[in-house]
C-alpha positions in Angstrom: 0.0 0.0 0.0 1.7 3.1 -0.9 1.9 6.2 1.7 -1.3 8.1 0.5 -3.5 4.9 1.1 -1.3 4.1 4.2 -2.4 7.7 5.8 -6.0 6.8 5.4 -7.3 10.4 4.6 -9.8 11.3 6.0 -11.9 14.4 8.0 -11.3 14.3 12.1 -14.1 14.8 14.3 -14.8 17.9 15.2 -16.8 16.6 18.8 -18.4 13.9 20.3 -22.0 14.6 18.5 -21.1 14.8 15.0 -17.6 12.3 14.3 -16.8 9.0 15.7 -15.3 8.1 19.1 -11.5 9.1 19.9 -8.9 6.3 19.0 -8.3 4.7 21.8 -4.8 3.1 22.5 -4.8 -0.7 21.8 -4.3 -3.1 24.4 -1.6 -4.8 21.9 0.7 -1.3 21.8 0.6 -1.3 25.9 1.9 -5.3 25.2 4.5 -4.0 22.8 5.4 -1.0 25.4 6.7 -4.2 28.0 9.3 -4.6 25.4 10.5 -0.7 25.7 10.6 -0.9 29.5 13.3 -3.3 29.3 15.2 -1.9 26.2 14.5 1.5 28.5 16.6 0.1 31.3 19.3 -1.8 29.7 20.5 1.9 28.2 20.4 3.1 31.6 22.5 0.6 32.6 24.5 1.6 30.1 25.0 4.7 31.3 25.3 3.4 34.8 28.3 1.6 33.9 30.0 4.5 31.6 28.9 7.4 32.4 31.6 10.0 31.0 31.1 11.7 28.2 32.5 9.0 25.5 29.8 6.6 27.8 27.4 8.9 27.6 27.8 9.0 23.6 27.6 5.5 22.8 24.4 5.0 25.0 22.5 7.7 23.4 23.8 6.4 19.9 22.2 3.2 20.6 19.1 4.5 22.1 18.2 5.9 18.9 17.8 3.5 17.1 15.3 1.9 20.7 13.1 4.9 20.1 13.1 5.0 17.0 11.4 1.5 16.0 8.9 2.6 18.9 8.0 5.5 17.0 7.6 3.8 14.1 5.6 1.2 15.9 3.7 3.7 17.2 3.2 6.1 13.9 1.8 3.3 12.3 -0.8 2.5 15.0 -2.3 5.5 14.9 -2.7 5.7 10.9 -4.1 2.1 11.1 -6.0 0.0 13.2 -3.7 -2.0 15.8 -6.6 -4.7 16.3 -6.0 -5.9 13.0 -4.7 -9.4 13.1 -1.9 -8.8 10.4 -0.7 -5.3 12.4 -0.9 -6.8 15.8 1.4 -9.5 14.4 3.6 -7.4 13.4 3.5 -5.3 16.1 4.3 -8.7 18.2 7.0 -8.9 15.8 8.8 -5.9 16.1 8.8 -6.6 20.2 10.9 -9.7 19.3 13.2 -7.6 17.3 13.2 -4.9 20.2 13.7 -7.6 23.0 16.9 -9.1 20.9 17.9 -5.1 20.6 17.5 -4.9 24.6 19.4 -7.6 25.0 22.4 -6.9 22.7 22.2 -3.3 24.3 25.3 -4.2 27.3 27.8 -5.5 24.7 26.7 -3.4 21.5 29.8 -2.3 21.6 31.6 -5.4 21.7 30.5 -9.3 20.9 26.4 -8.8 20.7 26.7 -5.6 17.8 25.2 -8.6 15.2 22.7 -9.1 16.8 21.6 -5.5 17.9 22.0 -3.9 14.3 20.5 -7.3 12.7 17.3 -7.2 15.2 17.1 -3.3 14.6 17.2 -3.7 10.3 14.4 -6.9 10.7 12.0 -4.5 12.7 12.3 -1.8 10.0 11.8 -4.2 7.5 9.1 -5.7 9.4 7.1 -1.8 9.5 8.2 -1.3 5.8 6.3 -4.5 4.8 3.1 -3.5 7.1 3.1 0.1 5.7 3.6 -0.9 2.1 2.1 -3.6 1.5 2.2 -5.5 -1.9 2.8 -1.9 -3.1 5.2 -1.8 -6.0 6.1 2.2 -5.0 8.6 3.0 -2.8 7.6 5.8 -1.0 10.5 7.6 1.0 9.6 7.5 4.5 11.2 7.7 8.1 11.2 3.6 7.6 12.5 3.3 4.3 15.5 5.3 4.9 16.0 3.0 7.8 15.9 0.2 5.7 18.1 1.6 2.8 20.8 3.5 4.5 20.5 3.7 8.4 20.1 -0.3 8.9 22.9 -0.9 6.7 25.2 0.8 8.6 24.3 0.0 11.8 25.4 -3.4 10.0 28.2 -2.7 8.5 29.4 -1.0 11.6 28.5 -4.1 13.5 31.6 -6.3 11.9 33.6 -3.3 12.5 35.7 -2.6 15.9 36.2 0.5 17.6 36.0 3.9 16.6 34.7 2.9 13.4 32.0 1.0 14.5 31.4 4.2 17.2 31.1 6.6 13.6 28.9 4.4 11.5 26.6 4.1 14.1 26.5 7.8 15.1 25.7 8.4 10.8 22.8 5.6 11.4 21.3 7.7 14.4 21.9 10.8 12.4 20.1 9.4 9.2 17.4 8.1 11.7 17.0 11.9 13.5 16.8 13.4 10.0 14.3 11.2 8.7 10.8 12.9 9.3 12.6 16.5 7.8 14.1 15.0 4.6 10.8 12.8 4.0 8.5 15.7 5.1 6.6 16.1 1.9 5.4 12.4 2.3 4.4 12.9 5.6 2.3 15.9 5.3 0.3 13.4 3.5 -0.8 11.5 6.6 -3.8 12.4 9.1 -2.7 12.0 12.6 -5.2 11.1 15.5 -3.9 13.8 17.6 -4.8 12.5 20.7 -3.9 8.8 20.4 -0.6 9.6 19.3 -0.3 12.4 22.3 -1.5 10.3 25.2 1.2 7.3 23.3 4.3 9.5 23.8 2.9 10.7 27.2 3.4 6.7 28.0 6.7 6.8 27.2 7.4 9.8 29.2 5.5 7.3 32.2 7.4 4.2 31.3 11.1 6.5 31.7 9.8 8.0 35.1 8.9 4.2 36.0 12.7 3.1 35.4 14.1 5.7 37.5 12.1 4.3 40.3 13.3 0.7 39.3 17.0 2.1 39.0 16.4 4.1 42.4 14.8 1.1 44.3 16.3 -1.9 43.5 19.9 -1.8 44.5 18.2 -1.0 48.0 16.2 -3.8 48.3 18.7 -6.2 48.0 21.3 -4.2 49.9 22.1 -6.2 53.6 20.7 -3.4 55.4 18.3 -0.5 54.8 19.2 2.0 56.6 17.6 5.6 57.5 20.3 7.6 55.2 19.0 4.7 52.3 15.7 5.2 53.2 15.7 9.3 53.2 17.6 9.5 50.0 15.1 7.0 47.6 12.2 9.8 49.8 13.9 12.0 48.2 14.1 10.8 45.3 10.9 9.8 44.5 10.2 13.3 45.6 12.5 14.5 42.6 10.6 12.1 40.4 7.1 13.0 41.5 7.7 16.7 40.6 9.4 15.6 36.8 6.0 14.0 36.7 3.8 16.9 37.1 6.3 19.1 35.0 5.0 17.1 32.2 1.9 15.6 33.1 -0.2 19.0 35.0 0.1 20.8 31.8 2.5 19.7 29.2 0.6 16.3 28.2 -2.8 18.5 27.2 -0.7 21.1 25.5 0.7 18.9 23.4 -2.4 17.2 22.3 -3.9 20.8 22.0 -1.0 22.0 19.8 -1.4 18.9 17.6 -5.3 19.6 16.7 -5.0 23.0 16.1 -1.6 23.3 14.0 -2.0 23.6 10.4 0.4 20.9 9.4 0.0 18.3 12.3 2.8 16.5 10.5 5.3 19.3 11.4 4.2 19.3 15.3 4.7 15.7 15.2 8.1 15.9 14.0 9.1 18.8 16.5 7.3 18.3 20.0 6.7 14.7 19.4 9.6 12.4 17.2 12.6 15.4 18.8 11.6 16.8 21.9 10.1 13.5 23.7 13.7 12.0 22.5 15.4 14.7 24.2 13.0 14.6 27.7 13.2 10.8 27.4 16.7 10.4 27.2 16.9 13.3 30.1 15.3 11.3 32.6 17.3 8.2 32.0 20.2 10.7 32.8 18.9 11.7 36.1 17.8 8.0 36.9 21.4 7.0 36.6 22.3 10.1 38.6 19.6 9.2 41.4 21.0 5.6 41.6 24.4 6.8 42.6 23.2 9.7 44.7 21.0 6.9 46.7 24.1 4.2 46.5 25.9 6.3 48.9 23.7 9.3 50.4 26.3 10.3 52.6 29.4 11.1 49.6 29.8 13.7 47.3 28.4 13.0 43.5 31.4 12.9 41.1 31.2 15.6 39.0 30.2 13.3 36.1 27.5 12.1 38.0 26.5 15.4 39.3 26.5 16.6 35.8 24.3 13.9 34.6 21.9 14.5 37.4 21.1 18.1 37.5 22.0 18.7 33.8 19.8 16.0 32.5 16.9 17.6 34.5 17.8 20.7 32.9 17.6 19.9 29.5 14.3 18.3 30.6 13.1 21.5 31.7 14.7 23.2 29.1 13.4 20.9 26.6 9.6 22.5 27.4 10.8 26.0 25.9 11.8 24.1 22.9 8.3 22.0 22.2 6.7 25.5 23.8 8.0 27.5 20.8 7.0 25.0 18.0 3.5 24.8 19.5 2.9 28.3 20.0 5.6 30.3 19.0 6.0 31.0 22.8 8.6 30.5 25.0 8.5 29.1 28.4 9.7 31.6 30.6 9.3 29.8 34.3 10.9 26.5 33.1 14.0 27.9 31.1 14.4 30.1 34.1 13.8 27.1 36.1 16.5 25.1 33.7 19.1 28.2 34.3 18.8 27.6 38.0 19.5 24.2 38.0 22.4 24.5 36.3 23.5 27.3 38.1 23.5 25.1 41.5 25.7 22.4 39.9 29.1 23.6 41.2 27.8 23.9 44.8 25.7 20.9 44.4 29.4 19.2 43.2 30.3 20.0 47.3 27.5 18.8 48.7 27.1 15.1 49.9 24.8 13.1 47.5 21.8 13.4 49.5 22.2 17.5 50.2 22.5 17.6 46.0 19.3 15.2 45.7 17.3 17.1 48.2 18.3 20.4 46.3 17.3 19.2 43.3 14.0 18.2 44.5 13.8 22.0 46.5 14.3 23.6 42.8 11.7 20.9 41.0 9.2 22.0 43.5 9.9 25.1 43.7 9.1 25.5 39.9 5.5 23.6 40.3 4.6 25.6 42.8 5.5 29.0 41.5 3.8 27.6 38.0 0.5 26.4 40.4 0.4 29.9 41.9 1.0 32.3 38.5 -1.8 29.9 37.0 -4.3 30.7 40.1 -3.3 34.7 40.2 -3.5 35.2 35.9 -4.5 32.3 34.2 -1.4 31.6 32.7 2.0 31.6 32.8 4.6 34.0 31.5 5.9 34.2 27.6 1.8 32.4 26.3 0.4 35.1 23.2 -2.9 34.6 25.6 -2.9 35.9 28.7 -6.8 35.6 29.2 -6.7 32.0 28.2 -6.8 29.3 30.0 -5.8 25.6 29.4 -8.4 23.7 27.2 -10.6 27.0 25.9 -10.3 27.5 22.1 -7.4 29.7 21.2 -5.9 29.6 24.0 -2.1 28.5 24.6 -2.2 25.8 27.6 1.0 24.6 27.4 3.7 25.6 30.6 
């Protein structure tokens, strides 16, 4: 089936009385999700074990190509119907090929790079056939790019050692990242169910929070003793967690959704906010899990500075990340959480002194601090500094309600 029939035209409701009911997600993309928890905490386990910068490289290399047959995956789903037998086998097949991927992830690098590049070319060529069909047109897409140029050198890099292998890789995850902008004028042709594929990445966002508790928790649980430092510091960090949670989820998650019905190309916001800026606030929360399970490991020690810097910058480029998807919604910028983003990196030397707990409970002050300023400018104005509608409020027609 070639793209146009793929996209499956057609008008969006407009409400409840006069279109059909909202896609719903389908119970077979929250089975395929299992697969993305674990692929999700094999990278940060990655970084757990490497996390200088040439670690901190080669486990965001690889986690492109992890996201980017779930947004494939997940693309697809929404332009189609999940339920059907024929996609929800393929859907099932693509979580094998992710689950090899998640299991090659701790030596991609060395003896299991076969297998990771091989699983992640068979679940591109697995999406290709879905979204094409017996069609004899190849349509360039995000997937057949992957399965022309990006798979193959994630392949050929696989046979390779060392640097080399390192720079194919890195042109795969480029070729990957530039997909959606060098295919755009195919996928202006699709009709996105707005909210389907908002509330999907928003499940991501949920499955990366629920790894940092995992990372957090677990080493403490099967430590010999738990004691009160241990059990004051994973407080705290679920604090830290908690507000990263309503940092996206108060506001951010309807914003989104709102941005994506009312922009004129939907295929444009999808690419921005959704496909680029989830990457970046994903992969920023698996860089503050990995800080949180050192901080926790040993509450009572300063943070090395890599670890420090993992920790408070990754929740600043999650913050920061908002102005970003702010600005390609609404041409607006997020003035309280690139303020907020500012601070936290502002803190980092003195957070560098601290012992790991005092730079965890900081953290968590700022975090807070930011929601509650945020809760209090919404309940004086309305809205929130840098929105083109003062008046509006979150959810009203024409107004802006992202943070």
């Amino acid at each position: 089936m070639a793209l146009e029939e793929q996209g499956r035209e057609r008008e969006l409701p407009q409400s409840a009385e006069d279109g059909p009911p909202e896609k719903k997600v389908a119970w077979s993309e929250l089975f395929f999700d299992l697969v993305l928890v674990f692929a999700v905490t094999q990278v940060s386990a990655l970084l757990h074990h490497d996390h200088g910068w040439a670690g901190t490289g080669r486990a965001l290399i690889v986690f492109v190509p992890v996201y980017w047959v779930w947004v494939g995956n997940t693309v697809h789903a929404n332009t189609h119907d999940a339920d059907l037998p024929l996609n929800r086998l393929g859907l099932f097949a693509a979580g094998l090929c992710g689950l090899m991927m998640a299991l090659a992830l701790p030596g991609a690098f060395g003896d299991r790079g076969v297998l990771f590049a091989g699983a992640y070319f068979c679940a591109r060529v697995v999406l290709a056939a879905l979204a094409h069909g017996r069609s004899r047109r190849l349509t360039p897409t995000p997937v057949t790019l992957s399965v022309l140029i990006s798979g193959p050198l994630l392949l050929t890099g696989a046979f390779l050692d060392g640097g080399t292998r390192t720079c194919l890789w890195a042109l795969a995850a480029a070729v990957d990242l530039a997909a959606p902008r060098l295919t755009r004028r195919a996928m202006v042709r699709l009709v996105f169910e707005s909210g389907h594929l908002a509330e999907r990445f928003g499940l991501f966002v949920m499955i990366a929070l629920g790894e940092s508790i995992v990372a957090v928790g677990a080493p403490v649980a099967t430590s010999p003793e738990l004691g009160a430092g241990s059990l004051t510091a994973v407080a705290v960090a679920f604090t830290l967690v908690c507000g990263l949670w309503w940092v996206y989820f108060h506001l951010a998650a309807d914003a989104v959704r709102h941005g994506l019905e009312t922009a004129a190309v939907r295929a444009d916001v999808a690419r921005q906010v959704l496909s680029y800026g989830h990457l970046s606030l994903i992969a920023s929360v698996i860089a503050v899990a990995v800080g949180m399970a050192e901080a926790v490991a040993r509450p009572g020690e300063r943070l090395p500075l890599g670890v420090a810097a993992l920790l408070y910058g990754g929740c600043a480029l999650f913050l920061a990340t908002f102005g970003y998807t702010r600005w390609h919604l609404f041409r607006s910028w997020s003035v309280t959480r690139l303020g907020a983003a500012a601070a936290v990196l502002a803190v980092l030397p003195v957070a560098a002194l601290l012992p790991s707990l005092g730079a965890l409970a900081l953290l968590s002050v700022l975090v807070t601090a930011l929601n509650l300023t945020e809760l209090a400018l919404l309940r004086a104005d309305g809205s929130l500094p840098g929105g083109p509608d003062p008046g509006g409020r979150p959810g009203d027609p024409g107004a802006d309600p992202s943070p």
